[in-house]
GUBA-310578 format. One record per atom (N, C-alpha, C): atom name; x, y, z. Coordinates in pm, 1 decimal, always signed. Layout:
BEGIN
<rec atom="CA" u="X" v="Y" w="Z"/>
...
END
This chain:
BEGIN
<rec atom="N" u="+274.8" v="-715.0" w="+2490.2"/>
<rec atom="CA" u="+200.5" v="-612.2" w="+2422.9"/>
<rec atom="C" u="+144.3" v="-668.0" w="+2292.5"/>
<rec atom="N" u="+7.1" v="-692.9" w="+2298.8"/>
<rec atom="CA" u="-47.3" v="-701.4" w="+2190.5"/>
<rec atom="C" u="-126.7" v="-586.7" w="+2094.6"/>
<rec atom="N" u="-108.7" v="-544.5" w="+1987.0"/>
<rec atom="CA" u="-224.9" v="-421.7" w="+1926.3"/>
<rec atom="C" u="-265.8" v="-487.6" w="+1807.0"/>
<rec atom="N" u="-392.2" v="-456.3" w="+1777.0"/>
<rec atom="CA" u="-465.6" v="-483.6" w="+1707.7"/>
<rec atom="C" u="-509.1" v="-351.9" w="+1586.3"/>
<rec atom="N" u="-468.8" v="-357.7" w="+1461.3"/>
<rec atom="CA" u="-515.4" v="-262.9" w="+1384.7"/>
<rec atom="C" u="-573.4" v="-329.9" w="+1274.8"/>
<rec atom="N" u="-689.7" v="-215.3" w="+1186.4"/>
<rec atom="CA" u="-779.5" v="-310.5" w="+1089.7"/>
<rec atom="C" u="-715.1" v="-199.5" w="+942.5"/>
<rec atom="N" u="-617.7" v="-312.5" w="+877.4"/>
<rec atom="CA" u="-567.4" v="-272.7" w="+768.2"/>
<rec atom="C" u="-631.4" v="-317.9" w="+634.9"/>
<rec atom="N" u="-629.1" v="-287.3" w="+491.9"/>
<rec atom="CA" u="-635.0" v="-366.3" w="+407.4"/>
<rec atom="C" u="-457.5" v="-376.9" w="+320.8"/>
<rec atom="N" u="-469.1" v="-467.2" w="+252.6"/>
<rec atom="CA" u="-331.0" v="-462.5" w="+187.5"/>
<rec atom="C" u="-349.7" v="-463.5" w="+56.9"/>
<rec atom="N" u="-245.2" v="-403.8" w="-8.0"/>
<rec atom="CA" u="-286.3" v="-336.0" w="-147.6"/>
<rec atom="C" u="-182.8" v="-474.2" w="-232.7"/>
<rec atom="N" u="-239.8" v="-556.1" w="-294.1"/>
<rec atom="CA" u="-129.0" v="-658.5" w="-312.9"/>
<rec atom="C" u="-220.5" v="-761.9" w="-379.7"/>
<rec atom="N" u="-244.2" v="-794.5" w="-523.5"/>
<rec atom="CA" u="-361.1" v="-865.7" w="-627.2"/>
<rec atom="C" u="-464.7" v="-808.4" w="-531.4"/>
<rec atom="N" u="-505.7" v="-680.3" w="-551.2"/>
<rec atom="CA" u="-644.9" v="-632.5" w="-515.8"/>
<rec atom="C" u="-619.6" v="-508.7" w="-354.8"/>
<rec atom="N" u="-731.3" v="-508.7" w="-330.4"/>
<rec atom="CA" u="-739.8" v="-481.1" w="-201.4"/>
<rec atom="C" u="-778.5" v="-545.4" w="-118.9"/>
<rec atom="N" u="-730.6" v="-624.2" w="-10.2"/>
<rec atom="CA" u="-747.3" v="-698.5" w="+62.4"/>
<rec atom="C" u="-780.6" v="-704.9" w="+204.8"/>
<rec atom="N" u="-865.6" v="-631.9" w="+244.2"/>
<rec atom="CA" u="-941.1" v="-612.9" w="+400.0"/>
<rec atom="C" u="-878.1" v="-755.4" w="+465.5"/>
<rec atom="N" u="-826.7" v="-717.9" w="+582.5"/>
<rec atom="CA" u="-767.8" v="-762.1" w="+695.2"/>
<rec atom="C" u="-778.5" v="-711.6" w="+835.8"/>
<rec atom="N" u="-663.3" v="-765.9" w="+907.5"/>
<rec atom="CA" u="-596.3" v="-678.6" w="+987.9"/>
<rec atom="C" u="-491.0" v="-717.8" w="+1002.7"/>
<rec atom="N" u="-426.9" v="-656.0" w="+1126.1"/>
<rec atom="CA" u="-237.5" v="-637.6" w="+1149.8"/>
<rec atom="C" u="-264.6" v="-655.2" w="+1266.4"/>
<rec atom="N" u="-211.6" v="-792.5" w="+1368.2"/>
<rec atom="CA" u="-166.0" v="-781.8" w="+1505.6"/>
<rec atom="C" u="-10.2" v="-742.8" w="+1537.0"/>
<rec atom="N" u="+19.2" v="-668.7" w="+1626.6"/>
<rec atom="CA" u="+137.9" v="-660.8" w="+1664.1"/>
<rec atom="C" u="+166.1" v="-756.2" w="+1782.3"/>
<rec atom="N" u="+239.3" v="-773.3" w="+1796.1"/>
<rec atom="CA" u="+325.6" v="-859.3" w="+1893.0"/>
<rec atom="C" u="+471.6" v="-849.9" w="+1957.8"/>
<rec atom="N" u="+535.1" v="-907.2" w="+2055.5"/>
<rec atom="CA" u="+680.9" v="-844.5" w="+2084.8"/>
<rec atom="C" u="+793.0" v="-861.3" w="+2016.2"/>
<rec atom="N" u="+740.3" v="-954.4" w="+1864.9"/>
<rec atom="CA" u="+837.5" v="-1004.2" w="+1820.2"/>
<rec atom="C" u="+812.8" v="-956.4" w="+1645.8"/>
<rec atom="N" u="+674.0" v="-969.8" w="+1586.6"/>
<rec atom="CA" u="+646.4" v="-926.1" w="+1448.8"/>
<rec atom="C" u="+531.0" v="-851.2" w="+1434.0"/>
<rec atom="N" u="+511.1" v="-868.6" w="+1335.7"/>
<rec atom="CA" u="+334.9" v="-767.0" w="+1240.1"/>
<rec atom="C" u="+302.7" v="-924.7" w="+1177.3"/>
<rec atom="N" u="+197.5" v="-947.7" w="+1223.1"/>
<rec atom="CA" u="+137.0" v="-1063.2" w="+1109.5"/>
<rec atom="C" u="+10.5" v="-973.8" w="+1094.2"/>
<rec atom="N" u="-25.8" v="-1022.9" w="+920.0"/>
<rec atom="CA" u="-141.7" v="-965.8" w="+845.6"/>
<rec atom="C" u="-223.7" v="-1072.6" w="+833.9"/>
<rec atom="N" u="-371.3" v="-1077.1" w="+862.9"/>
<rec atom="CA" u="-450.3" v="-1151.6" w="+797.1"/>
<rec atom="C" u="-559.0" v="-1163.9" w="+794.9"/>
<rec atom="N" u="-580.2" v="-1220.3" w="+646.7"/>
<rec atom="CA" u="-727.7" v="-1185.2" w="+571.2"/>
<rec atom="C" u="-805.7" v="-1298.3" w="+538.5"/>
<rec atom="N" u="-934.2" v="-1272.9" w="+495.3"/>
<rec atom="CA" u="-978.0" v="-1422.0" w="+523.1"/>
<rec atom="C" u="-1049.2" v="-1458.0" w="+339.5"/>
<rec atom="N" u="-970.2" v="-1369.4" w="+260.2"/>
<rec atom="CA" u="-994.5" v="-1379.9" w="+122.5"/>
<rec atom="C" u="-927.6" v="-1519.0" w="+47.3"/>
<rec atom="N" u="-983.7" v="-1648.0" w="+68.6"/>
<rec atom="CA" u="-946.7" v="-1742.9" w="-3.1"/>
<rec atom="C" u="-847.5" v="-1765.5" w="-174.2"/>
<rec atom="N" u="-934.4" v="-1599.8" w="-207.9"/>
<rec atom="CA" u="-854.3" v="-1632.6" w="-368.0"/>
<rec atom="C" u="-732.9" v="-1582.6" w="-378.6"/>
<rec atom="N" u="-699.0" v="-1527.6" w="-279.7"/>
<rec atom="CA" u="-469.4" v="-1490.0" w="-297.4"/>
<rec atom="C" u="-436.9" v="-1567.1" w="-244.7"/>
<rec atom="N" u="-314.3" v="-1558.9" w="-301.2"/>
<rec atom="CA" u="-179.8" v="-1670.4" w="-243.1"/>
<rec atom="C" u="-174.6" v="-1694.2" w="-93.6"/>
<rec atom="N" u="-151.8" v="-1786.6" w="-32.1"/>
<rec atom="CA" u="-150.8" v="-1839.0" w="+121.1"/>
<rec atom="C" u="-61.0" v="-1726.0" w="+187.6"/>
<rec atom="N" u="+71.4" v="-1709.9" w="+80.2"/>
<rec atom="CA" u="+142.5" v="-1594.5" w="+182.7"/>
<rec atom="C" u="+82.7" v="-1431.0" w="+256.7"/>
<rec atom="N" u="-13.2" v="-1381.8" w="+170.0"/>
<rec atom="CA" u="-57.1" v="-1306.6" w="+197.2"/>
<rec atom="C" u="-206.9" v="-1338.2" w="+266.9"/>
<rec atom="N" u="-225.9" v="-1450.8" w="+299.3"/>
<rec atom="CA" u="-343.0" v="-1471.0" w="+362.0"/>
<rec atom="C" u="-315.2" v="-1431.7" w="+538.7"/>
<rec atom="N" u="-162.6" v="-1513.7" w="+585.1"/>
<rec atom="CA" u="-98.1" v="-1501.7" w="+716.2"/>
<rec atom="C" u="+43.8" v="-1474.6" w="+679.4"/>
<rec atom="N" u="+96.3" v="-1312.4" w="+658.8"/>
<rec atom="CA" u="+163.9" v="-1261.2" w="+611.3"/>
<rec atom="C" u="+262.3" v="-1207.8" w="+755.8"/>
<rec atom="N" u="+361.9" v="-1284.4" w="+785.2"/>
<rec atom="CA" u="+423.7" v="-1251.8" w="+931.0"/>
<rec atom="C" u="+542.6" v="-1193.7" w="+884.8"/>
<rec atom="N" u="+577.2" v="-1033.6" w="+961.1"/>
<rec atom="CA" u="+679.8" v="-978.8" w="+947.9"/>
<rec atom="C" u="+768.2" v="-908.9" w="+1038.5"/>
<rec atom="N" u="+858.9" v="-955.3" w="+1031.6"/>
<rec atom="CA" u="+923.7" v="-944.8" w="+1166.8"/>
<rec atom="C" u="+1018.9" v="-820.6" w="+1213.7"/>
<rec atom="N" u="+1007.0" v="-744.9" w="+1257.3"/>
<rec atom="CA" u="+1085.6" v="-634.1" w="+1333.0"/>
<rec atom="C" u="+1216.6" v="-604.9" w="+1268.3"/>
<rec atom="N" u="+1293.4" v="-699.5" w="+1283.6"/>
<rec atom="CA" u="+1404.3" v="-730.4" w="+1300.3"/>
<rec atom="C" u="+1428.4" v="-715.6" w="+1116.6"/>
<rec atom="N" u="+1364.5" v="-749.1" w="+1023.4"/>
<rec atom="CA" u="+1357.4" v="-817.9" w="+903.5"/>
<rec atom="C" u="+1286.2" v="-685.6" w="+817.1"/>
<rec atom="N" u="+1257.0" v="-587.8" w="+916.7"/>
<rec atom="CA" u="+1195.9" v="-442.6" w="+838.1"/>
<rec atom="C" u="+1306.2" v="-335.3" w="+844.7"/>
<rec atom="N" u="+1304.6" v="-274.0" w="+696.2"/>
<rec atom="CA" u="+1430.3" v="-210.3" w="+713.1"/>
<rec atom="C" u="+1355.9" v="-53.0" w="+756.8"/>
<rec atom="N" u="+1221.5" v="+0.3" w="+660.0"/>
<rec atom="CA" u="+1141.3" v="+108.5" w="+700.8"/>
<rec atom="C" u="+1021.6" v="+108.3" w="+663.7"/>
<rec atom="N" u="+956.4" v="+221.8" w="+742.4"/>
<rec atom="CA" u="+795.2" v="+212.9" w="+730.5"/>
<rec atom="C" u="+776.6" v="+353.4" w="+678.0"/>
<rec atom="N" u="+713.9" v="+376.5" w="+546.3"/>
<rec atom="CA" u="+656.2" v="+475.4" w="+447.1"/>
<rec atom="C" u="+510.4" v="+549.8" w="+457.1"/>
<rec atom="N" u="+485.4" v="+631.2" w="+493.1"/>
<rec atom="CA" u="+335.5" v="+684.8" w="+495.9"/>
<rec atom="C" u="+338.3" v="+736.5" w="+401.5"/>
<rec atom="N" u="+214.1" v="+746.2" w="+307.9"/>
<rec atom="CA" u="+164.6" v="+772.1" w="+220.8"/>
<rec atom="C" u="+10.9" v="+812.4" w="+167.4"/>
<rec atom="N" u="-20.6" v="+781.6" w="+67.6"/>
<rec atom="CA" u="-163.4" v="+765.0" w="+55.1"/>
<rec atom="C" u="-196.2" v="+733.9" w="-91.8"/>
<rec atom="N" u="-295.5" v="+627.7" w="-120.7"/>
<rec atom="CA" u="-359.3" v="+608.8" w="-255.3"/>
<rec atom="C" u="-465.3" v="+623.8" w="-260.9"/>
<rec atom="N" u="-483.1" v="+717.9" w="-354.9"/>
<rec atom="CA" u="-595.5" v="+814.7" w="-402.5"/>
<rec atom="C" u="-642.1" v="+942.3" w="-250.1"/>
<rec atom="N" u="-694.9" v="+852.0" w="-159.0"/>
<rec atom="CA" u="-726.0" v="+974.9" w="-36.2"/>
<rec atom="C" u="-706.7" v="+846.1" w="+50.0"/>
<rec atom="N" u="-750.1" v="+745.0" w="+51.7"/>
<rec atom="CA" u="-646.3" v="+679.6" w="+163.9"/>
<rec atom="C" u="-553.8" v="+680.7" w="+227.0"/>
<rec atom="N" u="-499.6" v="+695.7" w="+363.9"/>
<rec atom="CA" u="-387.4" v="+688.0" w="+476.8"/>
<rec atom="C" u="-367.4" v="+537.1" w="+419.9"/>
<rec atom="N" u="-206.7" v="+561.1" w="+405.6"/>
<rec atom="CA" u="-89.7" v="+379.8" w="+393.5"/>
<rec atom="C" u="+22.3" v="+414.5" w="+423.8"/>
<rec atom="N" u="+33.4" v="+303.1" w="+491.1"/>
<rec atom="CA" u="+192.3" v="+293.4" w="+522.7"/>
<rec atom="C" u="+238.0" v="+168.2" w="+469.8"/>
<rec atom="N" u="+363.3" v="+192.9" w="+399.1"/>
<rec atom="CA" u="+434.1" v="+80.7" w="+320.8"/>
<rec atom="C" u="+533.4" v="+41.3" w="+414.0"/>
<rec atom="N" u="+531.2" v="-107.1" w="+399.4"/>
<rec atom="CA" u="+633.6" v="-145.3" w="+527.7"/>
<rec atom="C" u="+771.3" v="-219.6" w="+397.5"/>
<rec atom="N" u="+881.5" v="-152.4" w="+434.1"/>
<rec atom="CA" u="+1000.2" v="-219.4" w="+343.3"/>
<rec atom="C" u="+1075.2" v="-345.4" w="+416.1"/>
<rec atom="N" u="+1115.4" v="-428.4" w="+344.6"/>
<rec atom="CA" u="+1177.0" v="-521.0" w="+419.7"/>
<rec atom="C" u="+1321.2" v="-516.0" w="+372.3"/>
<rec atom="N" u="+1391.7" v="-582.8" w="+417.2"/>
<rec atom="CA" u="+1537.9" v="-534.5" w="+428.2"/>
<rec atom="C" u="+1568.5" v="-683.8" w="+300.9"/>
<rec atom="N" u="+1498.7" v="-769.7" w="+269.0"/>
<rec atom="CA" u="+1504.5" v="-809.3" w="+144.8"/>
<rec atom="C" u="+1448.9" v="-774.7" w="+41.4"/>
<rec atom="N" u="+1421.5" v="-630.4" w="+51.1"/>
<rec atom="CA" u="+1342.0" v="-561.5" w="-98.4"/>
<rec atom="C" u="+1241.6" v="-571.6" w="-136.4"/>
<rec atom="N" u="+1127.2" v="-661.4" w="-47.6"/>
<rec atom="CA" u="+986.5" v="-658.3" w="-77.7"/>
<rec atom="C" u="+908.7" v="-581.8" w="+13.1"/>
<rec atom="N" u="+816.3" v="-514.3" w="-77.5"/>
<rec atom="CA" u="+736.6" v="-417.2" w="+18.4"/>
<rec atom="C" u="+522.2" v="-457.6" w="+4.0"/>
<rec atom="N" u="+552.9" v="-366.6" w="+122.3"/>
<rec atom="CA" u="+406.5" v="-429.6" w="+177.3"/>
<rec atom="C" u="+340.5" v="-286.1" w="+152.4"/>
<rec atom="N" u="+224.9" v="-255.5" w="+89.3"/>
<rec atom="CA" u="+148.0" v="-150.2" w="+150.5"/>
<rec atom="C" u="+30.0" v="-165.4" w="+185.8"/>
<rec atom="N" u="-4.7" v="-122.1" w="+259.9"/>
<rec atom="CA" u="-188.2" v="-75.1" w="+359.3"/>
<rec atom="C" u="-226.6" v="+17.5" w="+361.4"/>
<rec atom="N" u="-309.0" v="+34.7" w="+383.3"/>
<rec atom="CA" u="-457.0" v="+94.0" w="+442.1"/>
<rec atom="C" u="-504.4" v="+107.2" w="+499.3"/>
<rec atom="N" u="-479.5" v="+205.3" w="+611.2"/>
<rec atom="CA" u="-439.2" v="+219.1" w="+755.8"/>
<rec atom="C" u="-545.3" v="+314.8" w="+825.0"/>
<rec atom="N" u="-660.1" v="+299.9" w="+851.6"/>
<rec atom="CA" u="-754.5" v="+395.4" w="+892.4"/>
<rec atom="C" u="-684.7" v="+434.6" w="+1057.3"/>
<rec atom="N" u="-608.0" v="+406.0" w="+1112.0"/>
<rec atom="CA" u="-554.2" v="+413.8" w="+1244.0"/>
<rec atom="C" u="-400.7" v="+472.5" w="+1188.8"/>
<rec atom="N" u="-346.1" v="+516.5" w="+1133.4"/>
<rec atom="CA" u="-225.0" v="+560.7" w="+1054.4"/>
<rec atom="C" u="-180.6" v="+598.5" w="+1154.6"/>
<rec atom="N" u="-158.5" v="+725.7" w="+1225.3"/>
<rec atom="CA" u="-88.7" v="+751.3" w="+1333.0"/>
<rec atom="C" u="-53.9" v="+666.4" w="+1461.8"/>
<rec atom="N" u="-136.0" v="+562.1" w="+1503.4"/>
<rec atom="CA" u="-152.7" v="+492.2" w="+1607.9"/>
<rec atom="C" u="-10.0" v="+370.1" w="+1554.7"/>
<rec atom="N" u="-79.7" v="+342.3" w="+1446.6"/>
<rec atom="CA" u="+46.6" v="+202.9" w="+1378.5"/>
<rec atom="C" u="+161.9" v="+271.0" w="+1361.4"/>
<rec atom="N" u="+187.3" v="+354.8" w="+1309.7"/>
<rec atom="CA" u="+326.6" v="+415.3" w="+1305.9"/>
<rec atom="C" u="+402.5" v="+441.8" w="+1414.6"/>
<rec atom="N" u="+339.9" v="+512.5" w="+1554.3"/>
<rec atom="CA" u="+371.7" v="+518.5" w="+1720.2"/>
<rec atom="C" u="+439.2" v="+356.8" w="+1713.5"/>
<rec atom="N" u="+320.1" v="+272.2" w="+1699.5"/>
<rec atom="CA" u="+353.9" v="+137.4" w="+1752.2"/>
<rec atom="C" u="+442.2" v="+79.9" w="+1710.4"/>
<rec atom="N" u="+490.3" v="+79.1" w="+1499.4"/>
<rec atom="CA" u="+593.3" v="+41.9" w="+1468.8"/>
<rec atom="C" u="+725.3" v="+90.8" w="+1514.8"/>
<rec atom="N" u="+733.9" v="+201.3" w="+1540.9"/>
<rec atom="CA" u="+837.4" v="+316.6" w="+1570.7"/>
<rec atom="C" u="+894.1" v="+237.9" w="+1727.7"/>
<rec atom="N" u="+781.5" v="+199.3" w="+1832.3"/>
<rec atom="CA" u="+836.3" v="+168.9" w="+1969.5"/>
<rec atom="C" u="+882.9" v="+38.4" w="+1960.3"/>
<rec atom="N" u="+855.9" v="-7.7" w="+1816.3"/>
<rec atom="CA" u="+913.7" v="-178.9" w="+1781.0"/>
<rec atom="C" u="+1111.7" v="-161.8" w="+1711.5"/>
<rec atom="N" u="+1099.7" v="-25.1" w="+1705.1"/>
<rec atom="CA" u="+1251.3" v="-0.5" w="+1627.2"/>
<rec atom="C" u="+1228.9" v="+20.1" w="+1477.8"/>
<rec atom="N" u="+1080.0" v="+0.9" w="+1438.8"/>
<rec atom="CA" u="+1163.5" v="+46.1" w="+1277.6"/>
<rec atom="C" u="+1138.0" v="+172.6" w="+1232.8"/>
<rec atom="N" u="+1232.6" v="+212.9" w="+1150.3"/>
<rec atom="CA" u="+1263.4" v="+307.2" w="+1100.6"/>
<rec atom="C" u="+1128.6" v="+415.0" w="+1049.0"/>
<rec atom="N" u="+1106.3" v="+489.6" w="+1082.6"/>
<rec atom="CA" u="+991.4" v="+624.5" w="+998.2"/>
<rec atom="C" u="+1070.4" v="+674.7" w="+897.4"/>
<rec atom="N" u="+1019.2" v="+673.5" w="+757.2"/>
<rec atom="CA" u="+1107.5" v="+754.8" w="+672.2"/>
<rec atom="C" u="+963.8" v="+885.0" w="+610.5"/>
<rec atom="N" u="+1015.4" v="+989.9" w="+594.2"/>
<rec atom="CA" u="+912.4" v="+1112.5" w="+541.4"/>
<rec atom="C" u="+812.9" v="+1045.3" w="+432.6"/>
<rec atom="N" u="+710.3" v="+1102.7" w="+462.0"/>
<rec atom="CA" u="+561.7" v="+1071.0" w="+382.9"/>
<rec atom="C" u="+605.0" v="+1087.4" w="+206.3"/>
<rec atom="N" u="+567.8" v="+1013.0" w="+116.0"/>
<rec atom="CA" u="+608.8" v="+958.7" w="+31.1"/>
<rec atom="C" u="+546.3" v="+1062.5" w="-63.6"/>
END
């Protein structure tokens, strides 16, 4: 199962991307040269997410993805409901809209 969603990530700027899913992680990536390499191919793994946050900044749909080492991710999720289904059938956690 592969899915394909077109996120941006809120992280030194806003950063237009996307998010593939896969059977194993979420990798993010953007093709903005001036951030750090980690967030260029940002791979996160299932297993390594503790929960996923819906939200919104300003009128934007986001979901913040937590990791179970305390760093968090947020996006910009024009597909919000669809990614959340998909994270949810991956095991991680939905916690109430923020």
């Amino acid at each position: 199962m592969k899915k394909y969603f077109i996120v941006s990530l809120c992280k030194e700027g806003v950063l237009g991307g996307g998010m593939l899913l896969d059977s194993e992680k979420a990798t993010y990536k953007t093709g903005k040269v001036t951030v750090s390499e980690k967030y260029r191919n940002l791979e996160m793994r299932y297993e390594e997410m503790a929960e996923m946050v819906p939200g919104h900044t300003l009128f934007w749909p986001t979901v913040t993805i937590k990791m179970k080492n305390s760093e968090e991710y947020k996006f910009i999720v024009f597909a919000r409901a669809k990614l959340l289904v998909a994270l949810a059938q991956m095991g991680v956690t939905l916690r109430e809209e923020m």
